[in-house]
C-alpha positions as CSV (number, residue, x, y, z in Angstrom):
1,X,67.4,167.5,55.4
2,X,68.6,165.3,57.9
3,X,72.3,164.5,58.2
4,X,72.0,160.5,58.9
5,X,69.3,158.2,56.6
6,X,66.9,156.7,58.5
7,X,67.3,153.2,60.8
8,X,67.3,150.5,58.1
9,X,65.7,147.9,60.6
10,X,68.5,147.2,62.7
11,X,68.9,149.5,64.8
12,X,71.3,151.2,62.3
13,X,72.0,154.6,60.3
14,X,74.4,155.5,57.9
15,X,76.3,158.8,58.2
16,X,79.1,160.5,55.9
17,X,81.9,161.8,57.3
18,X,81.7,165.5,58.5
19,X,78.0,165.2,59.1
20,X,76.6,165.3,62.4
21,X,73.4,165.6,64.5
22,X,71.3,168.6,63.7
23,X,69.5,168.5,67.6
24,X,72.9,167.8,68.7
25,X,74.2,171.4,69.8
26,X,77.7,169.8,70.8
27,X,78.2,167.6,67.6
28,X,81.0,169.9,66.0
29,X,82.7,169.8,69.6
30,X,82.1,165.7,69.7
31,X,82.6,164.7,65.9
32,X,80.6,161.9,67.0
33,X,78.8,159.2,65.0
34,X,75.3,158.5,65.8
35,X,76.3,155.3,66.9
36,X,78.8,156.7,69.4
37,X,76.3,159.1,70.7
38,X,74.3,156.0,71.4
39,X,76.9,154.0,73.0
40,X,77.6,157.4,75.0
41,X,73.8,157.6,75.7
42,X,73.9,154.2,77.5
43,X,76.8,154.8,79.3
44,X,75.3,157.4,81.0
45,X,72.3,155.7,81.6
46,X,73.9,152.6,83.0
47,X,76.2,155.1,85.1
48,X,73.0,156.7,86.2
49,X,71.6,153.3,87.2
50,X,74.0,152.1,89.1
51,X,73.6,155.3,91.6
52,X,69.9,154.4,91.8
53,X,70.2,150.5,92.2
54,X,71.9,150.2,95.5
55,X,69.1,152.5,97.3
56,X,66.5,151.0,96.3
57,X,67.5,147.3,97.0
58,X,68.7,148.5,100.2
59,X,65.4,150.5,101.0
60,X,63.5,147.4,99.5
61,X,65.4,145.3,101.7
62,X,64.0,147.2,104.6
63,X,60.7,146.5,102.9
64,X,61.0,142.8,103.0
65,X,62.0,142.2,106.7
66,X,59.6,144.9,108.4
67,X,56.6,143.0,108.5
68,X,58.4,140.7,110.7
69,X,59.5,143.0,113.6
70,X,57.8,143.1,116.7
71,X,56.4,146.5,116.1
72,X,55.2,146.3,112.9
73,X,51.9,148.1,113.1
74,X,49.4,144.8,112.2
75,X,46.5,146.8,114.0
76,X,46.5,149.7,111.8
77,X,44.9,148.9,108.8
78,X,45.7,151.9,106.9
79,X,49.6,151.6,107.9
80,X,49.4,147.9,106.7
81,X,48.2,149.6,103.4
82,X,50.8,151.8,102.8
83,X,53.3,149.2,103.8
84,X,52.0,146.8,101.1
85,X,52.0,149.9,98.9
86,X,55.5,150.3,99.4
87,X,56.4,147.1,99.0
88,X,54.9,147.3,95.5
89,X,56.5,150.6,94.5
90,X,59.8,149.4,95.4
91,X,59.5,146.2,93.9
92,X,58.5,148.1,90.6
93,X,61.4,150.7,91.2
94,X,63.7,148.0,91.3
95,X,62.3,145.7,88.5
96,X,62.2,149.1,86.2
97,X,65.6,150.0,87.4
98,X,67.1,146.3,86.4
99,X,65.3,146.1,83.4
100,X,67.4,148.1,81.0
101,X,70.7,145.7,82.2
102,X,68.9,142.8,81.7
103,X,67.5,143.9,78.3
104,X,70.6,144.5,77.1
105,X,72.1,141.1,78.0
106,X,69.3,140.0,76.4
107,X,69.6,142.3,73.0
108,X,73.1,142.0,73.0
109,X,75.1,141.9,69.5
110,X,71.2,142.5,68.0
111,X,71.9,146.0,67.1
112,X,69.2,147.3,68.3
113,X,71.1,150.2,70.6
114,X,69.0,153.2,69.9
115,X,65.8,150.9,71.1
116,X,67.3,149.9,74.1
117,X,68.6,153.4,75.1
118,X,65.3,155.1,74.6
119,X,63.9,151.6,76.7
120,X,66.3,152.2,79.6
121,X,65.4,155.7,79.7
122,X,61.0,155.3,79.7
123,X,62.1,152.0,81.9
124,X,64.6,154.8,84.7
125,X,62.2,157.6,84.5
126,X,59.2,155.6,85.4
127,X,61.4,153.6,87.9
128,X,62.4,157.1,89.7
129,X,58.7,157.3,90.0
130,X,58.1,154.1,92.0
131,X,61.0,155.1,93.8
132,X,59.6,158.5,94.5
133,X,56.4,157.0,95.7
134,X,58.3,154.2,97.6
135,X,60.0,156.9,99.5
136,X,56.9,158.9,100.6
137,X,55.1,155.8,101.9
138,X,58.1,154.7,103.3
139,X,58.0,158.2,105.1
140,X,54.4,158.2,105.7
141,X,54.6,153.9,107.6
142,X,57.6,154.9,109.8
143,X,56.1,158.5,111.4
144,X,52.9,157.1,111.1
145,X,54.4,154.5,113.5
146,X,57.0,155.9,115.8
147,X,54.4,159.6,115.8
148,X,51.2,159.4,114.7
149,X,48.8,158.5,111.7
150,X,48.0,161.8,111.0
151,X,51.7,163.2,111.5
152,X,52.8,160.0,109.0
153,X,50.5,161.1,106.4
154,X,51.7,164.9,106.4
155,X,55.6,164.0,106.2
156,X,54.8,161.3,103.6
157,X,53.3,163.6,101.6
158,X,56.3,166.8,102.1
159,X,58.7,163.9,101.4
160,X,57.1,163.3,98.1
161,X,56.5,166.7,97.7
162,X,59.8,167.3,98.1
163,X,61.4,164.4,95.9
164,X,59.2,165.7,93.2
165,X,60.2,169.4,93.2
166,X,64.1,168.0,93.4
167,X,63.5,165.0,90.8
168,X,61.2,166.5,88.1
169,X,60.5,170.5,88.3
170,X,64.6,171.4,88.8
171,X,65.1,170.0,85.9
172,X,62.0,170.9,83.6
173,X,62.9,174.6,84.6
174,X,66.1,174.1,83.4
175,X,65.2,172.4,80.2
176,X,62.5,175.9,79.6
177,X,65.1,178.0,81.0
178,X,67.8,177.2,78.9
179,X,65.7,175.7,76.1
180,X,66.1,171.6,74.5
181,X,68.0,172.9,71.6
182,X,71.0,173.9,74.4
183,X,70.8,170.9,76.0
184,X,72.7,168.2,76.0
185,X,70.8,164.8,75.0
């Protein structure tokens, strides 16, 4: 039997005291409410966010003023692709990376919490992505430019390589490792 009823539409669930989260291995440690795991949820997240958000408008930054440098690479088709590919993924990275802050502004006193927590973190996760992917091509334009094509395409590819082993395989053996039920979520 659960230990909290279900939402009742607004983003709301009762609890009684003593009763806490069954997938929740720290609850007894906590003695937390649902509600105050969710506003502890989204402080993390936002804390999370804010680490992200000042990479990725500086690296989209960079993005936006290339194209008008004198060695921009305009004759190389395929390194004009992957700059416009970049440009895309980090526009997306930073839209995705925003768009929890400005949901929230926008949900505010709607009480709709656990919604926008579980919307910041599908919106982070798939912004982490576009930043991954921003970060390889990235990679890929700069040696393809200053080395060659062919060099460019193998570092853009370790790089993502590399973000992806560090972003998404450390942690998923972790999570099997340790298994979900010792995590903290």
């Amino acid at each position: 039997m659960p230990d909290i009823a279900p939402d009742l539409g607004h983003g709301r669930a009762r609890r009684t005291p003593g009763q806490r989260h069954e997938d929740d291995p720290y609850a007894q440690e906590r003695d937390e409410t649902p509600i105050a795991r969710l506003d502890r949820n989204w402080s993390e997240l936002l804390q999370e966010l804010r680490v992200t958000q000042t990479g990725i408008q500086i690296l989209s930054g960079f993005l936006l003023i290339l194209p008008f440098q004198p060695l921009f690479p305009r004759e190389v088709p395929e390194l004009v692709a992957v700059y416009l590919l970049a440009l895309l993924f980090g526009t997306l990275a930073t839209g995705l990376m925003v768009a929890p802050v400005t949901a929230h502004r926008l949900l505010f006193r709607h009480r709709v919490k656990d919604r926008l927590v579980t919307f910041g973190d599908r919106a982070a996760k798939t912004g982490l992505f576009c930043l991954a992917m921003t970060m390889g091509l990235v990679v890929t334009l700069v040696v393809g430019t200053v080395v060659s094509l062919p060099a460019g395409r193998v570092a853009g590819f370790l790089a993502l390589v590399a973000l992806m082993v560090l972003w998404m395989a450390v942690p998923i053996v972790i999570r099997r490792r340790y298994g979900r039920d010792r995590l903290d979520s």
